[in-house]
C-alpha positions in Angstrom: -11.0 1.6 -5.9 -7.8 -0.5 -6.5 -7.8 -3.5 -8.5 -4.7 -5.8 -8.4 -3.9 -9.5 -9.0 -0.9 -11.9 -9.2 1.4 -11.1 -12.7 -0.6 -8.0 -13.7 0.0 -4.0 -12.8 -2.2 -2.6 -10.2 -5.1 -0.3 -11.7 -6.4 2.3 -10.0 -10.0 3.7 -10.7 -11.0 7.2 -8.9 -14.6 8.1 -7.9 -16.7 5.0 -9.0 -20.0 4.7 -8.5 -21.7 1.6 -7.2 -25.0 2.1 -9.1 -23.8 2.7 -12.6 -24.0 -1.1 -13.0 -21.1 -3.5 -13.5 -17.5 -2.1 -13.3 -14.8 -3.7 -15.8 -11.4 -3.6 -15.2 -8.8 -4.0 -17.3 -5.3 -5.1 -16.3 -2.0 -4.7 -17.8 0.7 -7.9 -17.1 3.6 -6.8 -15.5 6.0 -6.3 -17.6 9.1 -8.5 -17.5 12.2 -6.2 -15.4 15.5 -7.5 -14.6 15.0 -6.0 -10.5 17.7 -6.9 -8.1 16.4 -9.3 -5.7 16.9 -6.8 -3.0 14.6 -4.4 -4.7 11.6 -7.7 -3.8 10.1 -8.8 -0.4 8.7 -12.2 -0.8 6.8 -13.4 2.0 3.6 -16.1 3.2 1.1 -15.6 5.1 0.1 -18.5 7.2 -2.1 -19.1 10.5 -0.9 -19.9 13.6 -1.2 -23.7 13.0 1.5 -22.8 9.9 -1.6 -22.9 7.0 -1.6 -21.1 4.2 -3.3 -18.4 4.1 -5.4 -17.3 0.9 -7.1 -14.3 -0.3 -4.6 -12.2 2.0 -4.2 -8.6 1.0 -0.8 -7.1 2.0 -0.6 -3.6 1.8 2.1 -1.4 2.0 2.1 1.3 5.0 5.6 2.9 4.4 9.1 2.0 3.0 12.6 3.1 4.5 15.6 4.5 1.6 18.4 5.3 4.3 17.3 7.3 7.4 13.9 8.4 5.6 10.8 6.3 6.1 8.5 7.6 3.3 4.4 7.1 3.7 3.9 7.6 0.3 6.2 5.4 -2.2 8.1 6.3 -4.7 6.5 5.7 -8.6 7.2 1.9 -9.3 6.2 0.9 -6.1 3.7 -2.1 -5.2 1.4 -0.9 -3.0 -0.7 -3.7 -2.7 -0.7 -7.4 -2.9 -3.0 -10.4 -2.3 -1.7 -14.3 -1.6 -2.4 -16.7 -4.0 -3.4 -20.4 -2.7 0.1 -21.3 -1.3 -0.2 -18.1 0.8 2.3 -16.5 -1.3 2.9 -12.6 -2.1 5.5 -10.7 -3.2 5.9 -6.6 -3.0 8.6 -4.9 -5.5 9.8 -1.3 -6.0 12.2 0.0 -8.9 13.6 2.2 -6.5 16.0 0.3 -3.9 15.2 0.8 -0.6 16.3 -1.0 2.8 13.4 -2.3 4.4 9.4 -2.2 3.8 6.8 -1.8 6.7 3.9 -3.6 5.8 0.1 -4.4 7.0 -1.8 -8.0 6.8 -5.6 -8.7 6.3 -7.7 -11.5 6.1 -11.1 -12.8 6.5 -11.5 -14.1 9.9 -8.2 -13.1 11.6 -6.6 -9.8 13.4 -5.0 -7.7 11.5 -1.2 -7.5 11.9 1.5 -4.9 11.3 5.2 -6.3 9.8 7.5 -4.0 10.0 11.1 -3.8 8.6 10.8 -6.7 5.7 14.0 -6.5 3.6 13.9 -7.3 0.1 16.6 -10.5 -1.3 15.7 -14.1 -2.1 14.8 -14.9 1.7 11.0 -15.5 2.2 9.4 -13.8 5.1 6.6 -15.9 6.9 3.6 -13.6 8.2 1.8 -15.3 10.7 -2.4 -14.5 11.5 -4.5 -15.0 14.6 -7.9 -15.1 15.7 -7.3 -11.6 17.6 -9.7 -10.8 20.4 -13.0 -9.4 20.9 -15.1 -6.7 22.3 -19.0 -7.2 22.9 -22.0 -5.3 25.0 -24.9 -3.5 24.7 -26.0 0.0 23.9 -29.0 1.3 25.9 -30.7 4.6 25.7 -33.5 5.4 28.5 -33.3 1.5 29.9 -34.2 0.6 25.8 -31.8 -1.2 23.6 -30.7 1.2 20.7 -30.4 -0.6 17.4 -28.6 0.7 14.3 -26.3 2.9 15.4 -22.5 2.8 14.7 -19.7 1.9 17.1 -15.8 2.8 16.8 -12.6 1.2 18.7 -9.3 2.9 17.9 -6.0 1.3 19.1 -4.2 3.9 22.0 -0.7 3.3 20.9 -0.6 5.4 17.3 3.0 4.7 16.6 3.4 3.6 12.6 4.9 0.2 14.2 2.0 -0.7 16.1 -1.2 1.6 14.7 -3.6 -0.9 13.0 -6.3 1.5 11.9 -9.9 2.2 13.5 -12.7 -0.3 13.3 -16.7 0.5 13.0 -19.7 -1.7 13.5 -23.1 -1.5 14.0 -25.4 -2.3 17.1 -27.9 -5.3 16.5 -31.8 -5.0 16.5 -31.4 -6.1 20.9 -28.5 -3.2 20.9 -25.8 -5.6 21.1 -22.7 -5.3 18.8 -19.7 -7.7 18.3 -15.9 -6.4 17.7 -14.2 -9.7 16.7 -10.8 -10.1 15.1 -8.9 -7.0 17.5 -5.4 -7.3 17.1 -4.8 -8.6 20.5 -3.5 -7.8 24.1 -3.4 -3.9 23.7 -5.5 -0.9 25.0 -8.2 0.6 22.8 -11.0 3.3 23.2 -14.6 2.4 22.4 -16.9 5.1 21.3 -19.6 6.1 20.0 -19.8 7.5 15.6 -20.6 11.3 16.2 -22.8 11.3 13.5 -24.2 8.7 13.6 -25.6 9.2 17.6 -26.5 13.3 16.7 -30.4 12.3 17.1 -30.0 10.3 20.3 -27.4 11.9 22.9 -24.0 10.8 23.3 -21.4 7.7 24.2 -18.3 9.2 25.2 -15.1 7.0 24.4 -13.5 4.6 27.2 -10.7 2.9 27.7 -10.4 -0.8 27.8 -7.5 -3.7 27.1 -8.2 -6.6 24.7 -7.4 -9.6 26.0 -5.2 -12.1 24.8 -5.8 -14.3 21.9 -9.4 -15.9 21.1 -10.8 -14.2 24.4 -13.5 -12.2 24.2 -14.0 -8.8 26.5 -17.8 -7.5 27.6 -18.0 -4.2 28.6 -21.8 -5.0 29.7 -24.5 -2.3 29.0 -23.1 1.1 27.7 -25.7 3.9 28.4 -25.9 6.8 25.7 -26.9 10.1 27.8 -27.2 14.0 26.6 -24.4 15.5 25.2 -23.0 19.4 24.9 -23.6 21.9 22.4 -20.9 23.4 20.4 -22.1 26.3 18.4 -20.7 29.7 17.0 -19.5 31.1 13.8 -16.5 30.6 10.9 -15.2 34.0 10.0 -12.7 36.0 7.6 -10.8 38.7 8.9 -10.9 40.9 5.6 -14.8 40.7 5.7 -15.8 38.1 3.2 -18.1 35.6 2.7 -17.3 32.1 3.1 -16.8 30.4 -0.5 -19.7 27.8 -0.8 -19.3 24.1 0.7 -16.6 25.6 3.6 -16.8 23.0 6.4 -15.8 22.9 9.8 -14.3 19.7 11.0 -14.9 18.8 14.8 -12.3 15.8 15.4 -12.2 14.1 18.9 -8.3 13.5 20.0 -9.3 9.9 22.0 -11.4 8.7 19.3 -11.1 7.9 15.7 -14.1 10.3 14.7 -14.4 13.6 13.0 -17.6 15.3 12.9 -18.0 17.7 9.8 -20.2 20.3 9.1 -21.1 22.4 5.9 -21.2 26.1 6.3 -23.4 28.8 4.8 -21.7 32.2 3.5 -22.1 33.7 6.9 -20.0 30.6 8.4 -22.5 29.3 11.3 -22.8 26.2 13.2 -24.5 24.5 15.6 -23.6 20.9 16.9 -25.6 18.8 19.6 -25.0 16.5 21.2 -21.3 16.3 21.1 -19.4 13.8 23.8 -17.8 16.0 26.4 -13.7 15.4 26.0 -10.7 16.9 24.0 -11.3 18.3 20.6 -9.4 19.7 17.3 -11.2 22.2 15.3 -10.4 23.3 11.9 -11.9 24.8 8.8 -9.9 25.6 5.4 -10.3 28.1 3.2 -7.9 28.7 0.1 -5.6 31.8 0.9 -6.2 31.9 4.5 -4.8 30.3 7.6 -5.9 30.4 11.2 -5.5 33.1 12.9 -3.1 33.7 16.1 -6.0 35.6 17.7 -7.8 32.2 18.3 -6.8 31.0 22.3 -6.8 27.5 21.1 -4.5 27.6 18.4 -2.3 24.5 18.6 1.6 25.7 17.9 2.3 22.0 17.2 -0.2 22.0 14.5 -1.3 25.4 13.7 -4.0 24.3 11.2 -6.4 23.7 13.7 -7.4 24.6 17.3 -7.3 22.1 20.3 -9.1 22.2 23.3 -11.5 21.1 26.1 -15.3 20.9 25.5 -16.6 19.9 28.9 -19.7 21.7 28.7 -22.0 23.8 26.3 -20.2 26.2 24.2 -22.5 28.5 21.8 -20.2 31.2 21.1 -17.3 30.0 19.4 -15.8 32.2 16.5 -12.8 31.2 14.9 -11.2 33.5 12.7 -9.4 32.6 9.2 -6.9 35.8 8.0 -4.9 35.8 4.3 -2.0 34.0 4.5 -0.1 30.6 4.4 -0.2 28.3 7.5 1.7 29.3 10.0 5.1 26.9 10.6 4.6 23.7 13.4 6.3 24.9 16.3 8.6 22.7 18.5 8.3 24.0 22.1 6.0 22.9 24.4 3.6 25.3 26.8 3.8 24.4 30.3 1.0 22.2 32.3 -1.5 24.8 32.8 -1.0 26.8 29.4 -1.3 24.0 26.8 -4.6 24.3 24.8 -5.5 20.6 24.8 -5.5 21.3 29.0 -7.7 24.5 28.6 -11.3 25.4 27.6 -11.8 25.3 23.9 -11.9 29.1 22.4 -11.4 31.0 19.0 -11.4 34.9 19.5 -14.9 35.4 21.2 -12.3 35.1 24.7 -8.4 35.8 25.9 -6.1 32.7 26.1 -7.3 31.4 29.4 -4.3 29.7 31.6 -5.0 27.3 35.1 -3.9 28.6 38.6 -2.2 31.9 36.0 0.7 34.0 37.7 1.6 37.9 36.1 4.9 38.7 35.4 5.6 42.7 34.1 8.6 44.7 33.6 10.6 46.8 31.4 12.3 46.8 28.3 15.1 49.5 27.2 18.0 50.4 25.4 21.1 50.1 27.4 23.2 53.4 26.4 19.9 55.7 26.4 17.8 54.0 28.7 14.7 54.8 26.2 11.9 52.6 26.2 11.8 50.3 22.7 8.5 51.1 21.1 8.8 47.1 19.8 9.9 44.1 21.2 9.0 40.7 22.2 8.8 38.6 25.0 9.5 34.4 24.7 8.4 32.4 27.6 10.3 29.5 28.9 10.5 27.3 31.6 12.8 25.2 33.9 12.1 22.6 36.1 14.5 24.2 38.8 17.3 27.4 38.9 20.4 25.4 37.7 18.8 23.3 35.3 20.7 22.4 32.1 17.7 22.7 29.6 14.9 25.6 29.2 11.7 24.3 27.6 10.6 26.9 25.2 7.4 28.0 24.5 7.5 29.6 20.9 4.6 31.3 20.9 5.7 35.3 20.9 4.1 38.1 22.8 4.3 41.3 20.9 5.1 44.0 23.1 5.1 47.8 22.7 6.1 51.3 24.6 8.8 49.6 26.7 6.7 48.1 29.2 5.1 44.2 28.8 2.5 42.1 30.8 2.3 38.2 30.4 0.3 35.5 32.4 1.8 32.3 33.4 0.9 29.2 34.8 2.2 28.4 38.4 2.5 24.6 37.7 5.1 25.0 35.4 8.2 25.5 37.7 10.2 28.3 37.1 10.0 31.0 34.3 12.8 32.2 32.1 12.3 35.2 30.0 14.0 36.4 27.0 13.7 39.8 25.2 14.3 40.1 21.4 13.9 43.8 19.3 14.9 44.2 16.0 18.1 45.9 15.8 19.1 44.7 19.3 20.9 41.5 20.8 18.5 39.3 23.1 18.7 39.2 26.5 17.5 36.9 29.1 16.3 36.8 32.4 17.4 34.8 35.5 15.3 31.9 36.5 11.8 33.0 38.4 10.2 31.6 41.1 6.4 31.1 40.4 4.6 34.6 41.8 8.1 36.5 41.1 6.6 40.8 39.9 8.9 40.3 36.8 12.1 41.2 35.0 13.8 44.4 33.7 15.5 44.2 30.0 18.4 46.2 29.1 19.1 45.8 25.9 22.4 46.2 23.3 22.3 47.1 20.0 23.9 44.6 17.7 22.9 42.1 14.6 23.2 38.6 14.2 25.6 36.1 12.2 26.0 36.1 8.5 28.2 35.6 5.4 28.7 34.1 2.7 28.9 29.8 1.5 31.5 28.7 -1.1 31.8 25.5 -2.7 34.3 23.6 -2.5 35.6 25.4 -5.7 35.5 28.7 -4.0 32.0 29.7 -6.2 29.1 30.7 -4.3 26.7 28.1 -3.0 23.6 29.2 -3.9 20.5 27.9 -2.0 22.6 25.7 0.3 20.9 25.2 3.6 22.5 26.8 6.6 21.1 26.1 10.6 21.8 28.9 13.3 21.8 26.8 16.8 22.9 28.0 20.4 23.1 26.4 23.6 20.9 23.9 24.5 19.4 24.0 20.9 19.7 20.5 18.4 19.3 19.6 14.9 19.8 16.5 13.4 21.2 15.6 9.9 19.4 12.9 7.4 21.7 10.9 5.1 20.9 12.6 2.4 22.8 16.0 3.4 20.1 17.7 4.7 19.0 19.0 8.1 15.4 17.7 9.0 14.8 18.1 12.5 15.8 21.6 14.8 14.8 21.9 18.5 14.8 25.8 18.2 17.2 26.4 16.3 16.7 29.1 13.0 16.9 28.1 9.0 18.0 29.7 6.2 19.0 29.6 2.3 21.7 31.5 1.0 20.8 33.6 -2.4 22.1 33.8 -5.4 25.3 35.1 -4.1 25.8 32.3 -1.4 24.8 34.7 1.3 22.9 34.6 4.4 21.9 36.4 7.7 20.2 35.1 10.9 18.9 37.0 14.1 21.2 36.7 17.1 21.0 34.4 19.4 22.4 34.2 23.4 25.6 32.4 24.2 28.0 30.2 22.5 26.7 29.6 19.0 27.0 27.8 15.8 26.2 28.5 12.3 26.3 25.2 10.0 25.9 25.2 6.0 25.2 22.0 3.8 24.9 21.4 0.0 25.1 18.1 -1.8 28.7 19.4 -2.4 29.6 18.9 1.3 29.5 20.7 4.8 31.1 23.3 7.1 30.6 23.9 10.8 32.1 26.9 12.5 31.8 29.1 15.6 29.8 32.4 15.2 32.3 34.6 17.1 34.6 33.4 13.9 32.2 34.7 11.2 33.1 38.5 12.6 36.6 38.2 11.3 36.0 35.8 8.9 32.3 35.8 7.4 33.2 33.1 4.5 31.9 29.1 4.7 33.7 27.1 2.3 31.9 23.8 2.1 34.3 20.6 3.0 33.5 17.7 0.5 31.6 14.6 2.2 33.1 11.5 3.2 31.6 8.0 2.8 32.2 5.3 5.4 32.0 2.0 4.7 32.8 -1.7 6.3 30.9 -5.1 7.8 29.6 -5.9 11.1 29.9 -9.5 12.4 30.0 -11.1 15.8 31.8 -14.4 16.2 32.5 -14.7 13.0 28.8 -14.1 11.5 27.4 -11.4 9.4 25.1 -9.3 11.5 22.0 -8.3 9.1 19.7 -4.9 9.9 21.8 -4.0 12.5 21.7 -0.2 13.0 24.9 1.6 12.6 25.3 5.4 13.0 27.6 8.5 13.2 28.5 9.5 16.8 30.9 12.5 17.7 33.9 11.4 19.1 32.9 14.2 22.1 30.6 13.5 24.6 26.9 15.1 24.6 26.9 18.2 26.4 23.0 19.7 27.3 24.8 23.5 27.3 26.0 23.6 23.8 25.0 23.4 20.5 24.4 19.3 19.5 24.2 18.0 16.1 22.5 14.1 15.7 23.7 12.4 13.2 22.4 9.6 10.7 23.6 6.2 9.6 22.1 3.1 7.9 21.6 -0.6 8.1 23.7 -3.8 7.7 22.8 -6.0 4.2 22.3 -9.9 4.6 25.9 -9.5 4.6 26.5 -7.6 7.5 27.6 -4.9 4.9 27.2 -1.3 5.6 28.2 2.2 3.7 27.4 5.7 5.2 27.3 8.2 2.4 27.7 11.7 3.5 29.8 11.9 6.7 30.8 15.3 7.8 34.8 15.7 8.0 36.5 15.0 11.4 36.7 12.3 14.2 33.7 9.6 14.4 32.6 6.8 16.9 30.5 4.0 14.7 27.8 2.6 17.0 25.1 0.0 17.2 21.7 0.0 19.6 21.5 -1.7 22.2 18.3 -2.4 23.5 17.3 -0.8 26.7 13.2 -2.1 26.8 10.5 -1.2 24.8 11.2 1.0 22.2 14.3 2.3 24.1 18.0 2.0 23.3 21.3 3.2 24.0 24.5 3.9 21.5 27.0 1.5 22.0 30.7 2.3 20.6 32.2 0.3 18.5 34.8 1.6 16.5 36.7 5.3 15.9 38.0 6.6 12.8 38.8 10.0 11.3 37.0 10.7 8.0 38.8 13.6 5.7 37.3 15.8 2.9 36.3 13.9 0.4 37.6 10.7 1.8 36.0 6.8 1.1 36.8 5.5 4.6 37.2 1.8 4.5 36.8 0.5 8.3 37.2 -3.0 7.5 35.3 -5.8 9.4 34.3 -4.7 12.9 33.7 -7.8 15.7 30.9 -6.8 18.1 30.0 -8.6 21.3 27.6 -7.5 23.7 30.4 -7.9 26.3 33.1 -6.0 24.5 31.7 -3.1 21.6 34.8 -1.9 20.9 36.7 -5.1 19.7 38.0 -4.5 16.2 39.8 -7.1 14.0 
């Protein structure tokens, strides 16, 4: 439970119990700090007739330092606050940061998301509504069914626009009431697992909320049988499950988990589950989920995703030693996803819609032996001469020179690629769905490495360096760091400022970054010349306006001075926002020729880089870009 109140330090008490009598809180007054005013958001919450609002609490969902939006702030950080009578608030952080994303409640109106609230002397105004509402009736066998609990979840989960779930409970006539819904947005209504086990199911729905103050009946809602979903939770080294293991059974549409608590030899048995998509998971310290399981989600590999359409009373999910396995970025084909396929652990094979065979060979190239080890990455391409292959990074292990892997039709055509340890890769040519296969012949080789320097010629140790080919991204935060690859590889140099990465196909790039600076070269260089020495960062700075005026929170970023190209390596850069001032500074910029850009909005949630102004940043450099003039007509007027 959190306590807070105006002047005083929030005060946090864990695991309170409501029936130990009364709770007493003491709080601590704030103490007095000399904070910038930017390191404040001041704000008032008001209805929409411009009243205050009292009694408000303001919470704090995430806060953006830079390119980073953090869900967890850092120590010093408000992370609650309630208006006083004037409607009044105020959210501080020791820390500066740019902007604070913020969520509003109060008795009797919707709740409301704010998002991008700078800190500074200006007062933000929040404003409140009514919101909309949802009402009907839940019947089971004609009957009204009273007391049981209700869920709508908002579809749209991005952090701007995600307000949370709501739950309520159905009257003694079966009726139930959702007032104060955020408005004019689609939901699913469903029924609380749990809390429906004894009576059948009520699978979620979609509907849209209405505008303000309207109200939305979705008549009588009839609760009929659901599935079954039974089977057992197991260790692959033969154990027993530690006491109070528990399987989690979450449904993707709806806001709803249904957990249960497993006995040593890990069995379970659900009813009356509401047929749709579901993520399983279980946790046990020291062990992860095992590959073997069909349904193991390669996005999230903590937990299993599938279809439950129908009664399931065999499934066994198996947990082996070891530490998750890492969220991979491709994406299966329609047909081979999990979420699109039958839910299943390792009581069945990987099950794929309208599934196409492809076999061949795999060999060395001088001797023409068959490897005894290789793999086999599936990919996929939406037609011959497509620019981009859409990997799927889930690896067939392959032995004795000869491999057998089942498609999906529906995915257009299939590209193959070969890797063995000891061997470059090699790929196949695009195939045509119901192709036999592909032969490999493959070279012996290794892939590119070296070693970093500093700028002061002494090795880098633990600098991060990125391996990325055609096709393949990664994009850089402002702090220094890559944070994002689209298949491309990761490594650390040691103590020594080495490192070495598997090969890779075609034109390639190896990149290495410390907080000392940066280095980008080709990696048919590295075989006459293995050695990185890091170039120190630049630091851009300058002021936006247009027609004279400072332009506040406008984005500006880092753009190559070359155009993208989908066949090689790309690198996305970061950037930052404009002050009050129209004030901007770019701290670590890679050496070599820019383009500053804004956004220009394109429609919801979509923009486009606009150009607005070239410079050439060198090692070490503070690049001062002076005032920039932006119209909407003309981007690229400087003065």
């Amino acid at each position: 439970m959190l306590v807070v109140a105006p002047g005083f330090e929030p005060t946090f008490f864990a695991k309170t119990d409501p029936l130990a009598g009364p709770l007493k809180a003491r709080l601590n007054p704030r103490p007095a700090t000399n904070l910038p005013p930017a390191n404040v958001v001041l704000g008032r919450v008001e209805d929409d007739k411009g009243k205050p609002v009292e009694n408000a609490v303001v919470s704090l969902n995430s806060i953006r330092q830079g390119d980073t939006t953090r869900g967890s702030p850092p120590e010093g950080t408000d992370p609650i606050a309630v208006t006083d009578a004037r409607g009044e608030f105020f959210l501080s952080s020791r820390e500066a940061f740019d902007a604070m994303n913020l969520e509003v409640e109060a008795r009797g109106f919707a709740r409301k998301k704010l998002n991008d609230l700078r800190g500074g002397l200006k007062r933000h105004t929040l404003t409140v509504t009514e919101g909309a509402a949802l009402t009907g009736r839940v019947l089971k066998d004609s009957k009204p069914l009273k007391g049981v609990a209700l869920g709508v979840v908002s579809q749209d989960r991005t952090i701007e626009r995600f307000t949370g779930d709501f739950v309520i409970g159905t009257m003694d006539d079966g009726r139930f009431l959702f007032s104060n819904l955020p408005d004019d947005r689609q939901y699913y209504f469903y029924g609380i697992m749990s809390s429906f086990t004894n009576h059948g199911a009520l699978a979620s729905r979609s509907f849209k909320a209405g505008g303000n103050g309207s109200t939305k009946d979705l008549g009588d809602v009839l609760v009929v049988p659901g599935v079954r979903l039974a089977g057992q939770v197991t260790l692959a080294d033969g154990s027993a499950l530690p006491p109070h293991t528990r399987l989690s059974v979450g449904a993707e549409d709806a806001w709803d988990v249904l957990v249960a608590e497993l006995g040593a030899d890990g069995r379970f048995d659900l009813r009356n589950v509401p047929p749709g998509t579901y993520n399983v998971s279980s946790r046990v310290k020291g062990y992860r989920l095992a590959e073997a399981n069909a349904s193991l989600d390669i996005l999230n590999p903590f937990e299993l995703i599938g279809q439950l359409r129908a009664d399931k009373t065999n499934l066994t999910v198996l947990l082996e030693a070891g530490e998750d396995f890492r969220s991979q970025s491709g994406r299966s084909a329609p047909g081979e996803r999990p979420q699109d396929l039958p839910l299943a652990g390792i009581e069945e094979k990987r099950r794929i819609a309208n599934p196409w065979t492809l076999t061949g060979r795999v060999t060395d190239a001088d001797t023409a032996e068959s490897l005894p080890r290789f793999q086999i990455i599936r990919g996929r391409r939406s037609s011959p001469d497509a620019t981009w292959t859409e990997w799927d990074r889930r690896v067939d292990e392959q032995s004795n020179g000869v491999y057998k892997i089942e498609l999906s039709r529906n995915g257009g055509f299939a590209v193959l690629q070969a890797e063995a340890d000891g061997y470059l890769p090699a790929q196949s040519d695009p195939l045509q769905p119901g192709a036999a296969g592909w032969d490999f012949k493959l070279k012996r080789g290794s892939g590119p490495g070296g070693v970093v320097l500093s700028p002061d010629s002494k090795p880098a140790a633990n600098a991060q360096v990125i391996h990325i080919g055609p096709g393949e991204q990664a994009a850089l935060r402002s702090s220094g760091e890559f944070h994002s690859l689209h298949a491309g590889s990761e490594a650390r140099t040691d103590a020594n400022g080495r490192f070495q990465f598997k090969p890779k196909l075609g034109d390639c790039q190896v990149i290495a970054v410390s907080s000392q600076g940066w280095r980008r070269t080709a990696t048919d260089t590295l075989a006459t010349n293995s050695t990185l020495t890091l170039q120190p960062w630049a630091r851009v700075s300058g002021r936006l306006v247009r027609g004279g005026a400072p332009i506040p929170g406008e984005y500006v970023d880092l753009s190559p001075s070359e155009n993208f190209n989908g066949k090689q390596p790309w690198v996305n850069f970061h950037g930052t926002r404009t002050d009050d001032e129209g004030r901007f500074t770019i701290e670590n910029v890679p050496p070599g020729d820019w383009h500053l850009t804004t956004r220009l909005k394109t429609g919801p949630g979509g923009w486009t880089n606009q150009r607005q102004h070239q410079f050439t940043a060198r090692p070490g450099e503070q690049v001062e870009v002076g005032t920039i003039q932006q119209t909407e007509s003309s981007p690229t007027a400087l003065r």
